[in-house]
C-alpha positions in Angstrom: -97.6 113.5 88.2 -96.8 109.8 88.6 -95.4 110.4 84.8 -93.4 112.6 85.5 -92.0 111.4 88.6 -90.9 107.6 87.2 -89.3 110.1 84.0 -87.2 111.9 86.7 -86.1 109.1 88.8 -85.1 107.3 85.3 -83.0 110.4 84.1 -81.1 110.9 87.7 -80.3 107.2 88.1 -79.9 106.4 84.4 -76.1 105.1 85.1 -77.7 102.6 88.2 -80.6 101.7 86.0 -77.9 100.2 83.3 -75.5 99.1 85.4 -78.5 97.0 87.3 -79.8 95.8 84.0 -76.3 95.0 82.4 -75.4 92.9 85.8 -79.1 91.4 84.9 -78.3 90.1 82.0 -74.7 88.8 83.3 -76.0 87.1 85.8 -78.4 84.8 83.8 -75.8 83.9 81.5 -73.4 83.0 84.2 -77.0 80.8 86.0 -77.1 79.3 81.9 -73.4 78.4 81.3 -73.0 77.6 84.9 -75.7 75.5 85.7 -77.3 74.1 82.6 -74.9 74.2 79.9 -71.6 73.3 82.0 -74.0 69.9 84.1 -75.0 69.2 80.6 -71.7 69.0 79.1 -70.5 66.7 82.6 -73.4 64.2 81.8 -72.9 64.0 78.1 -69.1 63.4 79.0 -69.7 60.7 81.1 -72.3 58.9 79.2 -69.0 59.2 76.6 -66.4 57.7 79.3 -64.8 61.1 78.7 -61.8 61.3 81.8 -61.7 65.3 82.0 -65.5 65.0 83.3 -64.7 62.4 85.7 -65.7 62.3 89.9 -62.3 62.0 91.5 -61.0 62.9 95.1 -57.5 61.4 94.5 -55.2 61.7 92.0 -55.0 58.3 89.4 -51.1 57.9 90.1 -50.8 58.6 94.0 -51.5 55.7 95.3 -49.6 53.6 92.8 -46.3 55.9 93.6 -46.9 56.2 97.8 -47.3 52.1 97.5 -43.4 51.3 95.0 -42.2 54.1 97.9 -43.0 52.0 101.0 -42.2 48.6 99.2 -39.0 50.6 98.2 -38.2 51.7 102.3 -38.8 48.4 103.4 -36.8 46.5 100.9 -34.1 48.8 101.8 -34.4 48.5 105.6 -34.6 44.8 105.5 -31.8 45.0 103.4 -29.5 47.2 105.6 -31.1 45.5 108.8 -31.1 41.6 108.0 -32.4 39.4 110.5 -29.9 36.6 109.9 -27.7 36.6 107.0 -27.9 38.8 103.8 -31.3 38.2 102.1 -31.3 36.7 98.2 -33.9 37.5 95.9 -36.8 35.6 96.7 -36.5 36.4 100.4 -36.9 40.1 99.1 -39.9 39.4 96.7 -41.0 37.9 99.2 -40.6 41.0 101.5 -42.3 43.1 98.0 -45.5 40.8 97.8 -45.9 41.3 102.1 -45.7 44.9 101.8 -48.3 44.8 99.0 -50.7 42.8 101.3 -49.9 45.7 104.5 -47.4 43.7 106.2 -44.2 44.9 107.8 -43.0 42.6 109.9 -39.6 43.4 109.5 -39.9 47.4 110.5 -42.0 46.3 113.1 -39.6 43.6 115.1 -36.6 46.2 114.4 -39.8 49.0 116.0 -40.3 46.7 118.9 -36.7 46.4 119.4 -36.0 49.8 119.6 -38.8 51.2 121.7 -37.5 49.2 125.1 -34.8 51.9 125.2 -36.3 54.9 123.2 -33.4 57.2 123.8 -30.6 54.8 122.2 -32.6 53.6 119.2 -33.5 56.7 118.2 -29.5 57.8 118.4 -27.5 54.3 118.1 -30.6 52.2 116.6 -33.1 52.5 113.3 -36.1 53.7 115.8 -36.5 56.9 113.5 -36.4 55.0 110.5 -39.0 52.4 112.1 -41.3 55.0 112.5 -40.5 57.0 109.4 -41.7 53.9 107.2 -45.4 53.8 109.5 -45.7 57.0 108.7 -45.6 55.8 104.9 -47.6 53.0 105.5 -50.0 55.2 107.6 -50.3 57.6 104.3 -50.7 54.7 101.8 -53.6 53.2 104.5 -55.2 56.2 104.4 -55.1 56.6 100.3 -56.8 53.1 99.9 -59.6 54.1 101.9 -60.1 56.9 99.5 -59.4 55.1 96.3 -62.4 53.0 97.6 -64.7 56.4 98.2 -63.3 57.5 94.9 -65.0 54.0 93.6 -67.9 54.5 94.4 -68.2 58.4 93.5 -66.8 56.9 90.1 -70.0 54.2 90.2 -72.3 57.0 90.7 -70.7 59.7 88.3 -74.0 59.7 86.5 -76.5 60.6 89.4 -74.5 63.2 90.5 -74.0 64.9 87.1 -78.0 64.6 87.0 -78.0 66.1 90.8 -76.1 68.8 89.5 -77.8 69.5 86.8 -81.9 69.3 88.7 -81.7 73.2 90.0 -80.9 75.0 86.9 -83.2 72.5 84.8 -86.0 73.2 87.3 -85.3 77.3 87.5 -85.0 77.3 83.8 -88.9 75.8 83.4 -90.2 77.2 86.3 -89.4 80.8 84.8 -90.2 79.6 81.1 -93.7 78.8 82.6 -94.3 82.0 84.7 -93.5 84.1 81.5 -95.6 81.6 79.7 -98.3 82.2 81.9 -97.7 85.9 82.0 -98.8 86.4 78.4 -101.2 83.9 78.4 -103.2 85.6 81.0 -103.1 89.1 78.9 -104.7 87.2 76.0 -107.0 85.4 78.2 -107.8 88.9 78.8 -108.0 90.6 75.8 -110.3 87.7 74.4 -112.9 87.9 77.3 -112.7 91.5 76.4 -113.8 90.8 72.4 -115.8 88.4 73.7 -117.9 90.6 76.1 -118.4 93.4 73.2 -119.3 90.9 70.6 -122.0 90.1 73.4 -122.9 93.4 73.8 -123.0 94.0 70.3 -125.4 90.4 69.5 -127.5 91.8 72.4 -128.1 95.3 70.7 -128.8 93.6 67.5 -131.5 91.4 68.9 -133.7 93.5 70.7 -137.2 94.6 68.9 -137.9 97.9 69.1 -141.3 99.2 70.5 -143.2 102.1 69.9 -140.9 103.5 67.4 -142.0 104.6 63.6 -139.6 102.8 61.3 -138.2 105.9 59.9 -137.0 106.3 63.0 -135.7 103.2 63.3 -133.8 103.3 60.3 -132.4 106.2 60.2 -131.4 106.6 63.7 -128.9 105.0 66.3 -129.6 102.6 69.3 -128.2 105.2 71.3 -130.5 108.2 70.3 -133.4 106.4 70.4 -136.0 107.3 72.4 -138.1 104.3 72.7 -138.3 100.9 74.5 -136.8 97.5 73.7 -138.2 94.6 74.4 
């Protein structure tokens, strides 16, 4: 009954039964290229230096471009704003290296100036301006902070690529072992079972028969006899 029942429920659900096993077998090569072979690949890569592999949360030329674009405002603002007379060449390097080191004094006294009378420096003055450039230098702030973080992801590429690869690794053994185990069990089994009939065999074999003729004995098997063992 049970036979037939498993045969029926296989022949009506046949299309389920292959769809089940083909997403199966999909989904342990996507766990195998996903999260073996693809970690792998990420460690070997950076063990190799290789840049496509490495840990980044900011791109390599942002900060480099936000930074020449704020020295670039502030050059021009101190330019078309000079405290004083028209500023020569080293007064604007000088204005460069400042802006390099996160200072802008000269937005900021033209800022200050403005913000006593919001209303005309933001018509009549450079108060939008001012505040444009912070906004810059806000964003270019912000982008250091992560190029530090992105430091020290970069310092610890390695450990994470191991991180990443530690669950698929340890899945991978853990079910190599429990189908190891699996068939080691059924020939644990089938040996005890050889083992127990060559037992039962040698303990045949090594009784003495009593009261028995030996015609009997010989010609006759331990089953059919009739007669007691010692």
């Amino acid at each position: 009954m049970s036979s037939t029942t498993i045969i029926r429920i296989v022949l009506n659900r046949r299309e389920e039964l292959v769809s089940w096993v083909r997403e199966f077998g999909q989904t342990v090569m996507d766990f195998w290229a996903n999260w073996v072979v693809e970690p792998t690949r990420k460690v070997i890569g950076t063990i190799r230096h290789d840049e496509s592999s490495e840990v980044s949360i900011l791109s390599k030329r942002s900060l480099e471009g936000d930074r020449a674009s704020l020295e670039r405002m502030v050059v021009d603002f101190a330019i078309a704003n000079p405290d004083g007379p028209v500023l020569n060449a080293s007064q604007i390097a000088d204005i460069r290296s400042k802006v390099r080191e996160g200072d802008l004094t000269t937005v900021l006294k033209a800022y200050e100036k403005d913000i006593q009378n919001p209303v005309k420096g933001a018509i009549m003055g450079n108060l939008v301006s001012a505040l444009l450039i912070q906004i810059q230098k806000t964003k270019v702030d912000v982008e250091v902070a992560m190029s530090g973080i992105d430091s020290i992801l970069k310092s610890q590429e390695l450990l994470f690529g191991f991180i990443g690869l530690t669950p698929g690794v340890l899945v991978t053994i853990g079910v190599y072992r429990w189908l190891s185990g699996m068939f080691s069990s059924r020939k644990g089994v089938q040996q005890w079972a050889r083992e127990g009939q060559l037992l039962l065999i040698l303990r045949y074999a090594t009784q003495t028969p009593r009261n028995c003729s030996p015609t009997l004995y010989l010609h006759t098997e331990y089953a059919g006899l009739n007669c007691a063992f010692g």
